[in-house]
mmJSON file of the N, C-alpha and C atoms, coordinates in Angstrom:
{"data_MODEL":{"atom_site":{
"group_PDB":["ATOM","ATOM","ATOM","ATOM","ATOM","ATOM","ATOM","ATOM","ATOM","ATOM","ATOM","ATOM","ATOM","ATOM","ATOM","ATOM","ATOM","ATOM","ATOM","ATOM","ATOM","ATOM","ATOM","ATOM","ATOM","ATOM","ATOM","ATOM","ATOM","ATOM","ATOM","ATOM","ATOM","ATOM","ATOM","ATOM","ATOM","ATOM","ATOM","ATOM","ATOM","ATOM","ATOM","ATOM","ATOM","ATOM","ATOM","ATOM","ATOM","ATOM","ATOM","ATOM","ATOM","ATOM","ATOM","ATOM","ATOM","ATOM","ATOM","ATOM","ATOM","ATOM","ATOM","ATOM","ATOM","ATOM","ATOM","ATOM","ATOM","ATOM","ATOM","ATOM","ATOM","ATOM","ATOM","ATOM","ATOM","ATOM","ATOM","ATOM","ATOM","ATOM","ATOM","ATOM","ATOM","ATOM","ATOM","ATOM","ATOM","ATOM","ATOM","ATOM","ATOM","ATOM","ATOM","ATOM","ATOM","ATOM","ATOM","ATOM","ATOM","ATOM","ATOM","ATOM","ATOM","ATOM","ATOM","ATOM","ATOM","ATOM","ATOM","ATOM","ATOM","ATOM","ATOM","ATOM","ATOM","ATOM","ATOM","ATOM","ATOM","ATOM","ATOM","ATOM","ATOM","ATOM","ATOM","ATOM","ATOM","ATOM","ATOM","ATOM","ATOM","ATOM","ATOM","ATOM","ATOM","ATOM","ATOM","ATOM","ATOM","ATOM","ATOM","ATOM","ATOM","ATOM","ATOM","ATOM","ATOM","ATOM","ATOM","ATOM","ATOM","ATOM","ATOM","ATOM","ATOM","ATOM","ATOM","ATOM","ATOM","ATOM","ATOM","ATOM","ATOM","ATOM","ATOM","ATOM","ATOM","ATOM","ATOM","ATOM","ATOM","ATOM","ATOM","ATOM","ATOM","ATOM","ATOM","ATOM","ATOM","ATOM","ATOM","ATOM","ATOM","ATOM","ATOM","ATOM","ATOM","ATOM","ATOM","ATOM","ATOM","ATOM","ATOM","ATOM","ATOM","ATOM","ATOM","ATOM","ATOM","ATOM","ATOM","ATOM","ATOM","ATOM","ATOM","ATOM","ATOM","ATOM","ATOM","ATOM","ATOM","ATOM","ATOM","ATOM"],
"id":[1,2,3,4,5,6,7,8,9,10,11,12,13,14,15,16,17,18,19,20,21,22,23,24,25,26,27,28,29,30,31,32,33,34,35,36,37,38,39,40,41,42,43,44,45,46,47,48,49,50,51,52,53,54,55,56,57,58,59,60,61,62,63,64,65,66,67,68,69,70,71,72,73,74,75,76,77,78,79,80,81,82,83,84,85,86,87,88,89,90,91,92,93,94,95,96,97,98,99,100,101,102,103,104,105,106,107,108,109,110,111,112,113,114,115,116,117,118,119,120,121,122,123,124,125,126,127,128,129,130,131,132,133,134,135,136,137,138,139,140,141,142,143,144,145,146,147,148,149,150,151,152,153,154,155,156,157,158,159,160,161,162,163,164,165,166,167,168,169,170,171,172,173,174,175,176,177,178,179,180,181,182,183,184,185,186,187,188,189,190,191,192,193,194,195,196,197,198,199,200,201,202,203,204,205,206,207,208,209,210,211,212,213,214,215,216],
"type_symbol":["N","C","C","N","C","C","N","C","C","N","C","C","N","C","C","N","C","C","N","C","C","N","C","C","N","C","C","N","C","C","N","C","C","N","C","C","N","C","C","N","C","C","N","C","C","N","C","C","N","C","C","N","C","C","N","C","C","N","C","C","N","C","C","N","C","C","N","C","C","N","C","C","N","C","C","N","C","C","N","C","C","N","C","C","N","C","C","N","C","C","N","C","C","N","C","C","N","C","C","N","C","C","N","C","C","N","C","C","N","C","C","N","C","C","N","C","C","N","C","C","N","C","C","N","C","C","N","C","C","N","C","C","N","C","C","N","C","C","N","C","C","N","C","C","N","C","C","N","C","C","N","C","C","N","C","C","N","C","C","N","C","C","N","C","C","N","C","C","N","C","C","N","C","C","N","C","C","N","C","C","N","C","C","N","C","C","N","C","C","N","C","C","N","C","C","N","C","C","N","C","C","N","C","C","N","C","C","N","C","C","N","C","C","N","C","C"],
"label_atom_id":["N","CA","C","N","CA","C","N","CA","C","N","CA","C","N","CA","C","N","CA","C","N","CA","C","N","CA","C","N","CA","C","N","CA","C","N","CA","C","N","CA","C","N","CA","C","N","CA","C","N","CA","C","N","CA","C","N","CA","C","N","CA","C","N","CA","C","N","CA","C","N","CA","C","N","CA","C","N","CA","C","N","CA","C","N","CA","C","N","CA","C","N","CA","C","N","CA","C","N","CA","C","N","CA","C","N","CA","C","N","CA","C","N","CA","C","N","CA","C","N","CA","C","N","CA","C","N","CA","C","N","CA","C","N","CA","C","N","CA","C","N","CA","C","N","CA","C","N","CA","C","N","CA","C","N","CA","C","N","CA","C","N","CA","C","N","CA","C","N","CA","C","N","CA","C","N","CA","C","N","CA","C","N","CA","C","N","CA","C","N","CA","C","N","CA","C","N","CA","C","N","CA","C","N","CA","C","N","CA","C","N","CA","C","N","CA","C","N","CA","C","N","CA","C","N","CA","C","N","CA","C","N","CA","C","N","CA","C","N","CA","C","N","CA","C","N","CA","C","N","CA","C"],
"label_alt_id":[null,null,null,null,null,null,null,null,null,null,null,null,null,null,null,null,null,null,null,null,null,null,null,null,null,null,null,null,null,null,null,null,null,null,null,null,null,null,null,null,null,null,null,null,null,null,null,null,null,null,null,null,null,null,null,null,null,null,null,null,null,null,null,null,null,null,null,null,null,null,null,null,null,null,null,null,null,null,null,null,null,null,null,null,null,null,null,null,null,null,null,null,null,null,null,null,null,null,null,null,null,null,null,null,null,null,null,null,null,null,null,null,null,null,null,null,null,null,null,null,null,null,null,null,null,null,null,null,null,null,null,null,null,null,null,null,null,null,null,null,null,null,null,null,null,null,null,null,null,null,null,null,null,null,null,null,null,null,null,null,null,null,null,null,null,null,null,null,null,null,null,null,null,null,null,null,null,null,null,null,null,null,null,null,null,null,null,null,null,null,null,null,null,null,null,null,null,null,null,null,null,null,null,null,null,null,null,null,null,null,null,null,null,null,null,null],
"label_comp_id":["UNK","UNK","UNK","UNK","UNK","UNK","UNK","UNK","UNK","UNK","UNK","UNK","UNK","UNK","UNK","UNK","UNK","UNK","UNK","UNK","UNK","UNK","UNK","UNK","UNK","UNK","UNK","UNK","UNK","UNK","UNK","UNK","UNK","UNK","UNK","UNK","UNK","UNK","UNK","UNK","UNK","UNK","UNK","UNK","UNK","UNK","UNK","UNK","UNK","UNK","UNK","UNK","UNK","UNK","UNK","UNK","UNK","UNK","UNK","UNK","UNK","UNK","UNK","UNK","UNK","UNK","UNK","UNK","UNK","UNK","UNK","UNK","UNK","UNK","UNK","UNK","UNK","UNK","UNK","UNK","UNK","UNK","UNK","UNK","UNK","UNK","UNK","UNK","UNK","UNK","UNK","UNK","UNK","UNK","UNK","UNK","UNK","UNK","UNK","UNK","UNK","UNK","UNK","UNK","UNK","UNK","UNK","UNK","UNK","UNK","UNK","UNK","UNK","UNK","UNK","UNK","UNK","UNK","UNK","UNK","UNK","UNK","UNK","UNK","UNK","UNK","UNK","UNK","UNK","UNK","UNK","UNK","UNK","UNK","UNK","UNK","UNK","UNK","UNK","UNK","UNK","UNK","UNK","UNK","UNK","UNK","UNK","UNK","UNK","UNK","UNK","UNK","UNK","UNK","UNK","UNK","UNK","UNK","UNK","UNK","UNK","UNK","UNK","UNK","UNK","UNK","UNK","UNK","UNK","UNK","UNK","UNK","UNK","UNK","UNK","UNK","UNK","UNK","UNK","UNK","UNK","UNK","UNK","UNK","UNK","UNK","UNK","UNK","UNK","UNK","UNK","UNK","UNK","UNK","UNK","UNK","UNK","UNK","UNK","UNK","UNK","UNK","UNK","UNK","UNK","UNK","UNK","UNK","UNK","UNK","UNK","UNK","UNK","UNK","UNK","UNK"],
"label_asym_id":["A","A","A","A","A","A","A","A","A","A","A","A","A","A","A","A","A","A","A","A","A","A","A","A","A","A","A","A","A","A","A","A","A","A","A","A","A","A","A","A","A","A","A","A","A","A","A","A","A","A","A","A","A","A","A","A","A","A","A","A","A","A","A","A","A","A","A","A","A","A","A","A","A","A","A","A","A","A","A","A","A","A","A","A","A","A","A","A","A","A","A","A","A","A","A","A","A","A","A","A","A","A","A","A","A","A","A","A","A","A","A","A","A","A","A","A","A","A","A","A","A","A","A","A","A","A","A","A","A","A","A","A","A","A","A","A","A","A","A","A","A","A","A","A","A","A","A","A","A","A","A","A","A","A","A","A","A","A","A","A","A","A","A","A","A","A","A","A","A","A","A","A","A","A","A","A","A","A","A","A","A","A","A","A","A","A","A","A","A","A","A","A","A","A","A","A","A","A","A","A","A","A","A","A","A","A","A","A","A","A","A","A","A","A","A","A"],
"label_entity_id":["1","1","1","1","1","1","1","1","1","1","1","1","1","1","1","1","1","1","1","1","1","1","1","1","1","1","1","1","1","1","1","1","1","1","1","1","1","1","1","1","1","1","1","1","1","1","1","1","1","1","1","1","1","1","1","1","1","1","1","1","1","1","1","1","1","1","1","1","1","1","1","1","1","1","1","1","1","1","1","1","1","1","1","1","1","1","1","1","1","1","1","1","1","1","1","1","1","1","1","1","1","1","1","1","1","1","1","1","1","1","1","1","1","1","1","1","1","1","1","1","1","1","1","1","1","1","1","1","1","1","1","1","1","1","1","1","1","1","1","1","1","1","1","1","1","1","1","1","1","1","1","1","1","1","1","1","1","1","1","1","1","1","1","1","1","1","1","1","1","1","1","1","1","1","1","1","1","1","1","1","1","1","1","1","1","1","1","1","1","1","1","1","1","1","1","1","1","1","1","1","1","1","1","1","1","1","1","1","1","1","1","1","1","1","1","1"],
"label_seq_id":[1,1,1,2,2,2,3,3,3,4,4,4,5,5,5,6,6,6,7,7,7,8,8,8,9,9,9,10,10,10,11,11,11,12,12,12,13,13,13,14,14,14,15,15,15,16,16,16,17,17,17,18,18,18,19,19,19,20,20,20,21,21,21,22,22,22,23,23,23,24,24,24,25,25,25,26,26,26,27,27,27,28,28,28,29,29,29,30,30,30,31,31,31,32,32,32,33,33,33,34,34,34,35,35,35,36,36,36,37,37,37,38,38,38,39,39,39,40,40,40,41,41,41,42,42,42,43,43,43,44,44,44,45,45,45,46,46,46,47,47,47,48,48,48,49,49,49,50,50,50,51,51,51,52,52,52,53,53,53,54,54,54,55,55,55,56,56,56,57,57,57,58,58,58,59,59,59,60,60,60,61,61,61,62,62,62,63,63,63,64,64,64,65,65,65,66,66,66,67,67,67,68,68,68,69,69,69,70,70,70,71,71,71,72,72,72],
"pdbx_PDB_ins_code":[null,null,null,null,null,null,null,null,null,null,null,null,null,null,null,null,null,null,null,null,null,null,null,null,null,null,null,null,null,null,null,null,null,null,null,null,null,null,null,null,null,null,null,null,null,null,null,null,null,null,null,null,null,null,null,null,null,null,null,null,null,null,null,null,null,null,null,null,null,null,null,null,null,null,null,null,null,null,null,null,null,null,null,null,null,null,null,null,null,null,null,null,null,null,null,null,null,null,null,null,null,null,null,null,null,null,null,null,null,null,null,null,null,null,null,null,null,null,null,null,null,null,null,null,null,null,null,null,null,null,null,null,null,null,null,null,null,null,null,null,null,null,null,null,null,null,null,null,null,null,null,null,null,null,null,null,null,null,null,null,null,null,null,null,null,null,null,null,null,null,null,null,null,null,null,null,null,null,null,null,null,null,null,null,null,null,null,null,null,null,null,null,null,null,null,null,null,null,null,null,null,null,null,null,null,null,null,null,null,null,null,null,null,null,null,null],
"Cartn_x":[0.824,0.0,0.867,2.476,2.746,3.388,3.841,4.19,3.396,1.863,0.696,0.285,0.681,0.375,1.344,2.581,3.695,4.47,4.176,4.724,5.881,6.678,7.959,9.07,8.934,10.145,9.897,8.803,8.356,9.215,8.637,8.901,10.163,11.248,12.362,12.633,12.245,13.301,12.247,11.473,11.154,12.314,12.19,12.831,14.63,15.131,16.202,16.581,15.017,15.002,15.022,14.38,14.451,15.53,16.149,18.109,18.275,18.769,19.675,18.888,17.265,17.025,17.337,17.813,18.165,19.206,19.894,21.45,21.968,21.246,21.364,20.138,19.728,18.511,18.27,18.394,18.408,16.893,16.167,14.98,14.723,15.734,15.73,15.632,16.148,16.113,14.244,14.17,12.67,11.687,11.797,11.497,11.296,12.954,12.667,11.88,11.941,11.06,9.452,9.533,7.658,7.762,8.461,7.93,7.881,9.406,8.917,7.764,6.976,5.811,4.656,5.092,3.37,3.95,5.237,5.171,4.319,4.778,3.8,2.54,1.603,0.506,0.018,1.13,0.243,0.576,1.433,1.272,0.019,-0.031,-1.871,-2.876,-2.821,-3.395,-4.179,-2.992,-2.777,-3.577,-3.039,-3.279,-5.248,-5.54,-7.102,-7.603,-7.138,-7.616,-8.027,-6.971,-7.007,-7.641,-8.07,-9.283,-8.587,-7.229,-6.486,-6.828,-7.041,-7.714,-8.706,-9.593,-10.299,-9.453,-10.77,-10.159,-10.171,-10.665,-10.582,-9.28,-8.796,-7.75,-6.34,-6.41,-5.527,-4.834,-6.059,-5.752,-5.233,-6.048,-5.848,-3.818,-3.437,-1.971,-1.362,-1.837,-0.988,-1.052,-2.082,-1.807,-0.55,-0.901,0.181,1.265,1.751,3.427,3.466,3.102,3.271,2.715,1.782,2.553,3.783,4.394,5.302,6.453,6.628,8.021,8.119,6.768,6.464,6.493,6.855,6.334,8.011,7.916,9.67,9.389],
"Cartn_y":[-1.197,0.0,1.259,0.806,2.582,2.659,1.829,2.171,2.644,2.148,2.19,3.751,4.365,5.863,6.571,6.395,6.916,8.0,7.091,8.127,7.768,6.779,6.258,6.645,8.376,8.671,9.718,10.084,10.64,9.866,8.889,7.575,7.502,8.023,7.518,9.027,10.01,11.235,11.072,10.486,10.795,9.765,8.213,7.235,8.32,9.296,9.743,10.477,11.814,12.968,12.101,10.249,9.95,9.773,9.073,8.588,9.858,10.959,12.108,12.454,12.5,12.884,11.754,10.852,9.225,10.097,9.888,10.499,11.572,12.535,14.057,14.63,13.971,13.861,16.069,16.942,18.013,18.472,19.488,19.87,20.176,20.975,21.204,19.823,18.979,17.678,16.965,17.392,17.036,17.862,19.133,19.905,19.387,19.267,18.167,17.319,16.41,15.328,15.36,16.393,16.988,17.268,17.903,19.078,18.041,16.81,15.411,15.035,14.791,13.937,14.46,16.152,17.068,16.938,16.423,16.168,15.513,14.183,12.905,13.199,14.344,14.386,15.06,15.785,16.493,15.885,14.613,13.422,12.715,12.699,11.734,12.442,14.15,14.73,14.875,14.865,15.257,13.358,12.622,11.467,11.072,12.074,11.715,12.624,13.634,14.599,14.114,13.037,12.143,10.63,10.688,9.791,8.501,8.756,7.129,6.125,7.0,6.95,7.642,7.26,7.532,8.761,9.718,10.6,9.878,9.047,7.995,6.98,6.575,6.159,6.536,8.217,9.088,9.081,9.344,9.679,8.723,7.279,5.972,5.755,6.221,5.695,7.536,8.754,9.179,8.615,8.778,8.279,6.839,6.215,5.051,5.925,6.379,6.672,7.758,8.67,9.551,9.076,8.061,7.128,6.21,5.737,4.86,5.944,7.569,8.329,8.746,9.537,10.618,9.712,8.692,7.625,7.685,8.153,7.856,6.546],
"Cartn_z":[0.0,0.0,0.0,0.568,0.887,-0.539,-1.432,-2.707,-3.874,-3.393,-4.133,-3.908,-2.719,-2.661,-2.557,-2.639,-3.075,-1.663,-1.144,0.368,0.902,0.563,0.662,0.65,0.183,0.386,1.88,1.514,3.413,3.985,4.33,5.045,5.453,4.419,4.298,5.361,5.14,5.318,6.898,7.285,9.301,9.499,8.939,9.258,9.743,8.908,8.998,10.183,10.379,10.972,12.322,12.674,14.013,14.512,13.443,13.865,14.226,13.788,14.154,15.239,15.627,17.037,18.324,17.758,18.765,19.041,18.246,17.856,19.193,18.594,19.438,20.735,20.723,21.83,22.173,20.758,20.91,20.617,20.943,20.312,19.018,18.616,17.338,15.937,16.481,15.524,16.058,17.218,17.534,16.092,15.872,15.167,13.716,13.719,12.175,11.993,12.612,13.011,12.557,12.998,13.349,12.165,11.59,9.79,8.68,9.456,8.262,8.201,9.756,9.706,9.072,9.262,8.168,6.909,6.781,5.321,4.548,5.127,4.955,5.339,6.336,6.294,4.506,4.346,2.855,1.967,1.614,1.098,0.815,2.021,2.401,1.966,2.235,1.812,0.632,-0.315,-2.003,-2.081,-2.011,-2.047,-1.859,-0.783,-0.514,-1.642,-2.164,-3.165,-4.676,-4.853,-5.788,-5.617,-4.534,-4.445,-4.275,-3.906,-4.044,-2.321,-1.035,-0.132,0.644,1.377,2.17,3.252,3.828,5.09,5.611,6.555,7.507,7.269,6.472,5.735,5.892,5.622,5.678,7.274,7.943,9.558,9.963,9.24,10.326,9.843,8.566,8.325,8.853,9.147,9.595,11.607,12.016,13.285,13.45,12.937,12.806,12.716,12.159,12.121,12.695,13.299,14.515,15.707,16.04,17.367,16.945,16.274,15.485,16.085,15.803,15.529,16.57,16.958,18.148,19.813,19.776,20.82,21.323,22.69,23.472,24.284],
"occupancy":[1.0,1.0,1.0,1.0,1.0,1.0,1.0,1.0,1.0,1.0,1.0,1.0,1.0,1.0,1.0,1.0,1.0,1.0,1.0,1.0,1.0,1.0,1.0,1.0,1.0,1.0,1.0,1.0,1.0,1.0,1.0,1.0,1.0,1.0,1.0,1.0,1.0,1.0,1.0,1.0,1.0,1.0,1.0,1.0,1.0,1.0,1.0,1.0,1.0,1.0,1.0,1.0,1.0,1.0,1.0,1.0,1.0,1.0,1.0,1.0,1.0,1.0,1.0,1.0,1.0,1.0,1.0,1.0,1.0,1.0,1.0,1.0,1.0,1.0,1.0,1.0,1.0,1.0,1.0,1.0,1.0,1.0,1.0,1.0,1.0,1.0,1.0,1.0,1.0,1.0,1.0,1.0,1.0,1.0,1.0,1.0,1.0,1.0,1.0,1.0,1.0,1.0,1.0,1.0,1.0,1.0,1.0,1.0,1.0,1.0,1.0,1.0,1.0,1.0,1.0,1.0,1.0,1.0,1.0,1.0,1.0,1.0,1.0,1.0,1.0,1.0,1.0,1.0,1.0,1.0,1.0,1.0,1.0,1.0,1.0,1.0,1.0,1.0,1.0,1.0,1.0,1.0,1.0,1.0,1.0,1.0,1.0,1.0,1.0,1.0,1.0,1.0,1.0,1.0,1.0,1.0,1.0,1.0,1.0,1.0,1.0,1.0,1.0,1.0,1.0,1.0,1.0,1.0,1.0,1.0,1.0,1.0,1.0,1.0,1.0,1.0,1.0,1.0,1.0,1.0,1.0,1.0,1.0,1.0,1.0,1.0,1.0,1.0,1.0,1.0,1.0,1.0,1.0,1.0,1.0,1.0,1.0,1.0,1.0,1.0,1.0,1.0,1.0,1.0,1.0,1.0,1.0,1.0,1.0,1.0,1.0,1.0,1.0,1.0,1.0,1.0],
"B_iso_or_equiv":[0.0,0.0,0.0,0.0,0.0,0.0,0.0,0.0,0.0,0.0,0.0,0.0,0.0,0.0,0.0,0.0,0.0,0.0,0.0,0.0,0.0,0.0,0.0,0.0,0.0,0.0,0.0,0.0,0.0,0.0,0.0,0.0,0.0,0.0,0.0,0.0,0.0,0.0,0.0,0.0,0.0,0.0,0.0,0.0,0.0,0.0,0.0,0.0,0.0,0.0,0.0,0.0,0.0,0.0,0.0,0.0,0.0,0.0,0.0,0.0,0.0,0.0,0.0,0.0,0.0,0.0,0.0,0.0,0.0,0.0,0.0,0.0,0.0,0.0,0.0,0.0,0.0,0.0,0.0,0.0,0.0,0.0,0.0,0.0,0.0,0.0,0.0,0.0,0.0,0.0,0.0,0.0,0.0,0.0,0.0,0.0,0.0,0.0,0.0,0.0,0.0,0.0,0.0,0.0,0.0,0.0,0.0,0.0,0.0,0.0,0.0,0.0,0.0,0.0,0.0,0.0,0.0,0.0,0.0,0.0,0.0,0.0,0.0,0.0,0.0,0.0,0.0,0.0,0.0,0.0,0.0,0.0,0.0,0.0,0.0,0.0,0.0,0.0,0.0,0.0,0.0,0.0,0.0,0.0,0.0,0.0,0.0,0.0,0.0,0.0,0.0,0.0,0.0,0.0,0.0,0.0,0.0,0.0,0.0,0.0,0.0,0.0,0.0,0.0,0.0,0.0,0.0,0.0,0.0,0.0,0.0,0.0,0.0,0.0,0.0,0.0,0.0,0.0,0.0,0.0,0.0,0.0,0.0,0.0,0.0,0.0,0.0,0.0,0.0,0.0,0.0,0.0,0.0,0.0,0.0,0.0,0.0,0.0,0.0,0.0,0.0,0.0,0.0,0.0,0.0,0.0,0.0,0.0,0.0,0.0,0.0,0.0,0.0,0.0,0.0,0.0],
"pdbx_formal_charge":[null,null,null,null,null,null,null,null,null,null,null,null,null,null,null,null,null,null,null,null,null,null,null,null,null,null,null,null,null,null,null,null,null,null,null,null,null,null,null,null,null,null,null,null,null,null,null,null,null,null,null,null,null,null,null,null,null,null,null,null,null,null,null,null,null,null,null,null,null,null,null,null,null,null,null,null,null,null,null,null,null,null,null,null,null,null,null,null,null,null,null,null,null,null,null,null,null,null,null,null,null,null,null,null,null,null,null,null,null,null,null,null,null,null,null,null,null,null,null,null,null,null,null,null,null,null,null,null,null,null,null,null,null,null,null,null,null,null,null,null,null,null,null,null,null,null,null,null,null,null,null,null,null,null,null,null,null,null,null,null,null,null,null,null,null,null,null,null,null,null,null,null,null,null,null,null,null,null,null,null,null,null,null,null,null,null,null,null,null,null,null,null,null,null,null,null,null,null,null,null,null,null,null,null,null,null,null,null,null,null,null,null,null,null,null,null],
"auth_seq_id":[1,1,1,2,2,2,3,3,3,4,4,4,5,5,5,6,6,6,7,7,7,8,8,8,9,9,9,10,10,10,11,11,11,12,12,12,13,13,13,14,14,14,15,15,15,16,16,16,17,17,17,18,18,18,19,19,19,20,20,20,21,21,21,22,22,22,23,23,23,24,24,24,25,25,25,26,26,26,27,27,27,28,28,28,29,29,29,30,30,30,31,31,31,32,32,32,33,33,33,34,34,34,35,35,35,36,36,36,37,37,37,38,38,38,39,39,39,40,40,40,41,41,41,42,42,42,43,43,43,44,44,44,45,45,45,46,46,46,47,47,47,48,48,48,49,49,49,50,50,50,51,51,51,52,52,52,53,53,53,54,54,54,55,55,55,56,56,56,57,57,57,58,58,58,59,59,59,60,60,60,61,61,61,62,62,62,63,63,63,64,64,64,65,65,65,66,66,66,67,67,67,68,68,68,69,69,69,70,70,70,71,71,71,72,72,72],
"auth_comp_id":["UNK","UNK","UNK","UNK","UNK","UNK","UNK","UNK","UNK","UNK","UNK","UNK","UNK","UNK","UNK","UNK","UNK","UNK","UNK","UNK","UNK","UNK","UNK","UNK","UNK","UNK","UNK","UNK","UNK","UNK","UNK","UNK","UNK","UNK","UNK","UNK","UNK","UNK","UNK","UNK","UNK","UNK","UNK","UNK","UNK","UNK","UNK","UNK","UNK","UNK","UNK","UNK","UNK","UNK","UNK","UNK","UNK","UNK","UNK","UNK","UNK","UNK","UNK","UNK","UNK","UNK","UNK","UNK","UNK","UNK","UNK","UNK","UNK","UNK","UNK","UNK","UNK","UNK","UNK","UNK","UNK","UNK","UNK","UNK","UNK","UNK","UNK","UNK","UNK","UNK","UNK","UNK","UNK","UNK","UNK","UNK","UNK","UNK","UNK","UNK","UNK","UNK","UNK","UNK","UNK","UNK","UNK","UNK","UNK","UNK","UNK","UNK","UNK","UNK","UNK","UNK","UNK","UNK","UNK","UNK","UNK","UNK","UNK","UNK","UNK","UNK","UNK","UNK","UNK","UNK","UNK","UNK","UNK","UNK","UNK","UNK","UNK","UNK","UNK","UNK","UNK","UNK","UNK","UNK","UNK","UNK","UNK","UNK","UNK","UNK","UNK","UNK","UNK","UNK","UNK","UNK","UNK","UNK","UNK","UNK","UNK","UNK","UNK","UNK","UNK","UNK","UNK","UNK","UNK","UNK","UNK","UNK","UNK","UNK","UNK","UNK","UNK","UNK","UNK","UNK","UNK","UNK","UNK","UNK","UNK","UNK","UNK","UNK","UNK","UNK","UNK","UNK","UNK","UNK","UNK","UNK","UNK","UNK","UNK","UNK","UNK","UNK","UNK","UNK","UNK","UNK","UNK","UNK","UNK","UNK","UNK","UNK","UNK","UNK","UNK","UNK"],
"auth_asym_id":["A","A","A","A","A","A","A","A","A","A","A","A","A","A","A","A","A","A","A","A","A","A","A","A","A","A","A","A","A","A","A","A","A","A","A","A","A","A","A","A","A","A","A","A","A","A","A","A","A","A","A","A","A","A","A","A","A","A","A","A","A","A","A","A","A","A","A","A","A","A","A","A","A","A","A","A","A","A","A","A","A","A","A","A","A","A","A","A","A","A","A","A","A","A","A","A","A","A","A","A","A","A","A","A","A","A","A","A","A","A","A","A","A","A","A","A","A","A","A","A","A","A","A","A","A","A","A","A","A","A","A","A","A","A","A","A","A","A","A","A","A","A","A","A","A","A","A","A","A","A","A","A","A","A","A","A","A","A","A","A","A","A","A","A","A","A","A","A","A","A","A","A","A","A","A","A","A","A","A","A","A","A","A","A","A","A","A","A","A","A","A","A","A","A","A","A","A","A","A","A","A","A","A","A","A","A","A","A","A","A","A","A","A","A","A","A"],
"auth_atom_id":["N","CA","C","N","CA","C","N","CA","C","N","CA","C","N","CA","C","N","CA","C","N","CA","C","N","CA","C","N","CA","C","N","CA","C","N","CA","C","N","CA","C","N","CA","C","N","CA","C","N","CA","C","N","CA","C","N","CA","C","N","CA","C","N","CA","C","N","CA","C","N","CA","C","N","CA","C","N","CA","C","N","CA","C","N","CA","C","N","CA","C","N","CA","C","N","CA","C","N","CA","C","N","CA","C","N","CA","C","N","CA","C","N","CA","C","N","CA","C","N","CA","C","N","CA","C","N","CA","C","N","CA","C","N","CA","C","N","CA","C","N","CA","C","N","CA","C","N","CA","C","N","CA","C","N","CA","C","N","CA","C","N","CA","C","N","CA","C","N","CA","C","N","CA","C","N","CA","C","N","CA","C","N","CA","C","N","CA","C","N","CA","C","N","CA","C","N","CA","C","N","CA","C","N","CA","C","N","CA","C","N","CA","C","N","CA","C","N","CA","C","N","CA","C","N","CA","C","N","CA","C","N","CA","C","N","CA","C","N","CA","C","N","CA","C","N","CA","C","N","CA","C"],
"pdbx_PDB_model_num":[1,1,1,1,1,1,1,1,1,1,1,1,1,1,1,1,1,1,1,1,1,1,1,1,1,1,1,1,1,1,1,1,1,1,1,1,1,1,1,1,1,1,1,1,1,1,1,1,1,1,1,1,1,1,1,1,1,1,1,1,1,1,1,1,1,1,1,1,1,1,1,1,1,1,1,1,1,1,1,1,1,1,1,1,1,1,1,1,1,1,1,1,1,1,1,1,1,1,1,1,1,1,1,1,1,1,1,1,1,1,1,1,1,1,1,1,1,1,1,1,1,1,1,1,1,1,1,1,1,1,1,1,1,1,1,1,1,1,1,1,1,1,1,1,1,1,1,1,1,1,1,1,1,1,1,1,1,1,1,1,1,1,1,1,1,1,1,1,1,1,1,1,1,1,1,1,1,1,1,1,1,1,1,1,1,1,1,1,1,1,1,1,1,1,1,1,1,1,1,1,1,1,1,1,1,1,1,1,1,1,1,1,1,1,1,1]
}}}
């Protein structure tokens, strides 16, 4: 599914922004973190616009990966 909606490279750049906040346990990389994950929300976004998922859909895979990133 996440290739089917093309959010994989999101994916890739929180997967990154978490290492460097493991990494550096600084706020500012917290920051990053966060601006990756509204990335991937307007991913999902653009994605529900085009009818490829559901709003309910959208929420249910962004909640998943911001408890998934956002979770210490």
């Amino acid at each position: 599914m996440i290739d089917a909606l093309g959010i994989q490279e999101s994916l890739n750049w929180i997967e990154e922004a978490k290492k460097e906040y493991e990494r550096n346990h600084e706020p500012a990389f917290q920051y990053i973190l966060k601006d990756k994950l509204f990335c991937l929300f307007c991913d999902l976004k653009a994605r529900k616009a085009e009818r490829k998922i559901s709003e309910s859909e959208m929420y249910e895979i962004y909640d998943h990966y911001w408890e998934k990133y956002m979770h210490d």
